[in-house]
N, C-alpha and C positions, 0 to 999 in steps of 0.2 A: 448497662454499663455506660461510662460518660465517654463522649471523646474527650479528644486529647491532642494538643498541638506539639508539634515536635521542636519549639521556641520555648527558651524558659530562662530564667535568672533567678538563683539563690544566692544568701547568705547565713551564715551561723557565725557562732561568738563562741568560746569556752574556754575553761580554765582549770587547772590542776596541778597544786602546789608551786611552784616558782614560775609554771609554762602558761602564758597565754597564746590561744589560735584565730586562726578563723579560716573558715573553706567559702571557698567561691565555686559557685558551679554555673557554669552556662551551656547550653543545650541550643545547636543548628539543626538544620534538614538534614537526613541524609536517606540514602535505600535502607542500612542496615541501621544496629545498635553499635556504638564503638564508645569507650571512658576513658578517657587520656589523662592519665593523675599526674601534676605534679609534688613530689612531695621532698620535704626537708631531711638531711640524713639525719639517719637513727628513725624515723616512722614510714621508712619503705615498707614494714609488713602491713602496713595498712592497705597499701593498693590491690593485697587479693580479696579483703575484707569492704571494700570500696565497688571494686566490681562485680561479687558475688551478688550485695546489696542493691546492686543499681538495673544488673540483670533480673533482677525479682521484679522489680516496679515498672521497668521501662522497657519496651520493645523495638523502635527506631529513634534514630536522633544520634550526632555526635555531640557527647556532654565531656565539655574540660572542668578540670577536677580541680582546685591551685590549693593547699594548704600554706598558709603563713605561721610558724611557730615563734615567737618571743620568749626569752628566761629572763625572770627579775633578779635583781642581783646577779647578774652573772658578766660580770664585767670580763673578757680577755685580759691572756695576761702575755706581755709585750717583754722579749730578753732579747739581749745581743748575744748571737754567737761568735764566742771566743776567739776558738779558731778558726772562723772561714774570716774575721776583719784582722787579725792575724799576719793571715797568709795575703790578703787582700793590700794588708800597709807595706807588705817585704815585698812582693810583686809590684807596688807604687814605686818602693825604695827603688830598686835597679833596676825601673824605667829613668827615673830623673837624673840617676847619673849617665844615662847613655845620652839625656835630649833636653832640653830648656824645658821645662814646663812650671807651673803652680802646682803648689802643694793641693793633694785633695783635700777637698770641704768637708765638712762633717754629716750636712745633707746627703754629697755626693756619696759619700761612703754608705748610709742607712741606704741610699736607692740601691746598690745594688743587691742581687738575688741573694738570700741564702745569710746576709748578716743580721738582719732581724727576723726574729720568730714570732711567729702569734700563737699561742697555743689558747684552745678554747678550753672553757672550764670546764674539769670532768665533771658529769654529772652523777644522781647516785641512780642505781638498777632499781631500786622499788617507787620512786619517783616517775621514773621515766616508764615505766610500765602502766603506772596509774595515768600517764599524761597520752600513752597510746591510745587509752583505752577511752579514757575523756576525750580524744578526738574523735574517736568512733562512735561515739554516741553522738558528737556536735556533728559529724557529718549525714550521721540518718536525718536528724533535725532538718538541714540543709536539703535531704534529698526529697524529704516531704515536702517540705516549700517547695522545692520544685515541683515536684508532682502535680501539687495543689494546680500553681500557676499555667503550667500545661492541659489542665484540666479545665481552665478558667476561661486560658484562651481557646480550647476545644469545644466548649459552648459555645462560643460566639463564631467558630468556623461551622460548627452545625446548623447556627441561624440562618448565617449567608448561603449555604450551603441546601438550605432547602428551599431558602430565597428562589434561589436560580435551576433550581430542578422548577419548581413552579411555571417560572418564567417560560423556560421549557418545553412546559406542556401546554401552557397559553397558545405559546408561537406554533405547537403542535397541531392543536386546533383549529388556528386559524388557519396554515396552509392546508387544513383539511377541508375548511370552507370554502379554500380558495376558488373565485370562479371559474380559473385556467381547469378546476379538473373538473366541473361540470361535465355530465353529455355530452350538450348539444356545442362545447368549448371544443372538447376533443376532437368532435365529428367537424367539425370547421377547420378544424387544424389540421385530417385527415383531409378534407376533400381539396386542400390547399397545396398538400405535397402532392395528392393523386393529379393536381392539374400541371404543377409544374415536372411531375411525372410522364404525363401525355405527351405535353407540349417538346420535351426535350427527347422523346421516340419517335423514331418514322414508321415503329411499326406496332400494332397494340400488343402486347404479352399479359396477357391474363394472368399467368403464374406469378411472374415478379409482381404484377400489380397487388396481389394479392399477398406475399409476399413483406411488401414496402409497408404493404394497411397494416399488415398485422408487428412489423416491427414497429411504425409510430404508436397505435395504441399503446405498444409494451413499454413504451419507452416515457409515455406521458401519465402512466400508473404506478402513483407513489405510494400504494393501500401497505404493500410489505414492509417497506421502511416509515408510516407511521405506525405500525400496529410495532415494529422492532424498539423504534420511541418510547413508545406508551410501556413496553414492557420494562427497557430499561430506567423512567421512569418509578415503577413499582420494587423494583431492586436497591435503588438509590433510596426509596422513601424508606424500606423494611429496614438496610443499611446504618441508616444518619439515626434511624431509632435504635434500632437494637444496642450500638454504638461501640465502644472498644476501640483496636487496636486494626480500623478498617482500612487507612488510608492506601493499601495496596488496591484493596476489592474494587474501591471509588476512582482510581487510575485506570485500572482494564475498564470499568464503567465508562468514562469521560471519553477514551477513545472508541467504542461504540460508539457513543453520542456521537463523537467526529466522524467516523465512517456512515452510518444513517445519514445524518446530515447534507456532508457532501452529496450524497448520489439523489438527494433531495434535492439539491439546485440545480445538480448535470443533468435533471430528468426535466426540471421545470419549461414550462410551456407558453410561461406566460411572465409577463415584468413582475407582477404582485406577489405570485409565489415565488420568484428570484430572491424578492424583497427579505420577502419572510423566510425563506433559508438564512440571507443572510444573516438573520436578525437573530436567527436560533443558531447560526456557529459560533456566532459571536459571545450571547451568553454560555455554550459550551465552554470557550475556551476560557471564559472569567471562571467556571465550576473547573477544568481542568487545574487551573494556576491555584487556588485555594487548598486544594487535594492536596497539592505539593504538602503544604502546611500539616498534613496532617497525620497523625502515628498511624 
């Protein structure tokens, strides 16, 4: 299966008898799945037909939905009500004889509420059924473009993506060469604390010393968290191939990465393997941010 970026933009066009459309979809991050329709009145029953469809295809992302509908010919049709400019002119009347004023304007009078009507053209039921129905196809159209697109850019988060698992395992290696974890690196580094050990006693204690040695060793052997590396490494590669709808599995991954990591530079013993922790949190944390990106 391909990945899949949880970013995307569509468009679709369609038409049916007097209605032109079009849907706009666009697709953020998110933890879950969420489809926010807007739609024009009279094609609200579209929005369970929208999300039925979108849940099929899609597993994470929030995707806005926007329909636009146009009618040709369908001009409004614009009347004065009677009786509310009516009541509105006799209400004028017997203000003006209580107080100076001007006669109302003919503007003034259309402004207020309730004396003009708009009423929109009725439409007819088999039209209008045929124009639901033609938007439901124009927005599958649209949901595949998206698809597609998330697909597209899901390739190219798979490249980067095992980019930096790579890099990863470079860095892996190299603090596996590093000389700080050498023998005769440790036992120098052992015999350094045992002296500033002595020197800071009045009395010798075999046990603690013994003790101190065997916490420094433990402390400057990183074998467990390269070999935890290496494994999450092989999870990330099985992962970005098998592909789908991973980008959950690749977050709990990435913070492994970060926890190994860390306890890889709190153990380090030496400037060059510091170095190279540093070097491997840092592309850690460029494969965490990428993840985000992805379903």
């Amino acid at each position: 299966m391909a990945l899949s970026s949880m970013t995307g933009f569509a468009r679709s066009h369609g038409a049916s008898g007097p209605y032109t459309f079009e849907w706009e979809l666009k697709s953020v991050n998110a933890k879950g799945f969420d489809l926010r329709v807007r739609l024009p009145q009279g094609f609200d029953e579209l929005e369970a037909y929208a999300k039925k469809r979108a849940g099929e295809l899609l597993s994470r992302g929030t995707v806005y939905a926007n329909l636009n509908v146009k009618r040709a010919n369908a001009a409004a049709t614009v009347r004065v009500n009677e009786d509310v400019l009516n009541a509105v002119l006799k209400a004028a009347a017997v203000i003006s004889g209580k107080i100076d004023a001007v006669a109302p304007s003919i503007d003034g009078l259309l402004a207020i509420k309730g004396v003009v009507e708009v009423a929109e053209p009725e439409g007819d039921e088999e039209e209008d059924k045929a124009a639901r129905a033609a938007a439901a196809e124009a927005f599958d159209k649209a949901l595949d473009e998206l698809v597609a697109m998330r697909k597209r850019e899901g390739s190219s988060l798979g490249q980067i993506l095992t980019q930096r698992v790579d890099e990863i395992e470079q860095l892996a290696k190299k603090a596996e060469g590093s000389p700080g974890r050498r023998p005769e690196a440790i036992k120098a580094k052992l015999a350094e604390q045992i002296a500033v050990l002595l020197d800071t006693s009045d009395r010798f204690d075999s046990d603690r010393l013994m003790q101190e040695a065997i916490l420094i060793a433990t402390k400057a052997d990183i074998r467990e968290e390269l070999d935890r590396i290496a494994s999450h490494v092989a999870q990330a590669r099985e992962l970005i191939g098998k592909g789908g709808p991973i980008g959950r599995k690749l977050d709990f991954l990435a913070q492994e990465f970060h926890r190994e990591v860390n306890t890889c530079c709190s153990k380090s013993n030496d400037i060059e393997l510091t170095n190279t922790g540093l070097a491997m949190k840092n592309v850690v944390e460029q494969f965490r941010e990428q993840v985000q990106n992805l379903e």
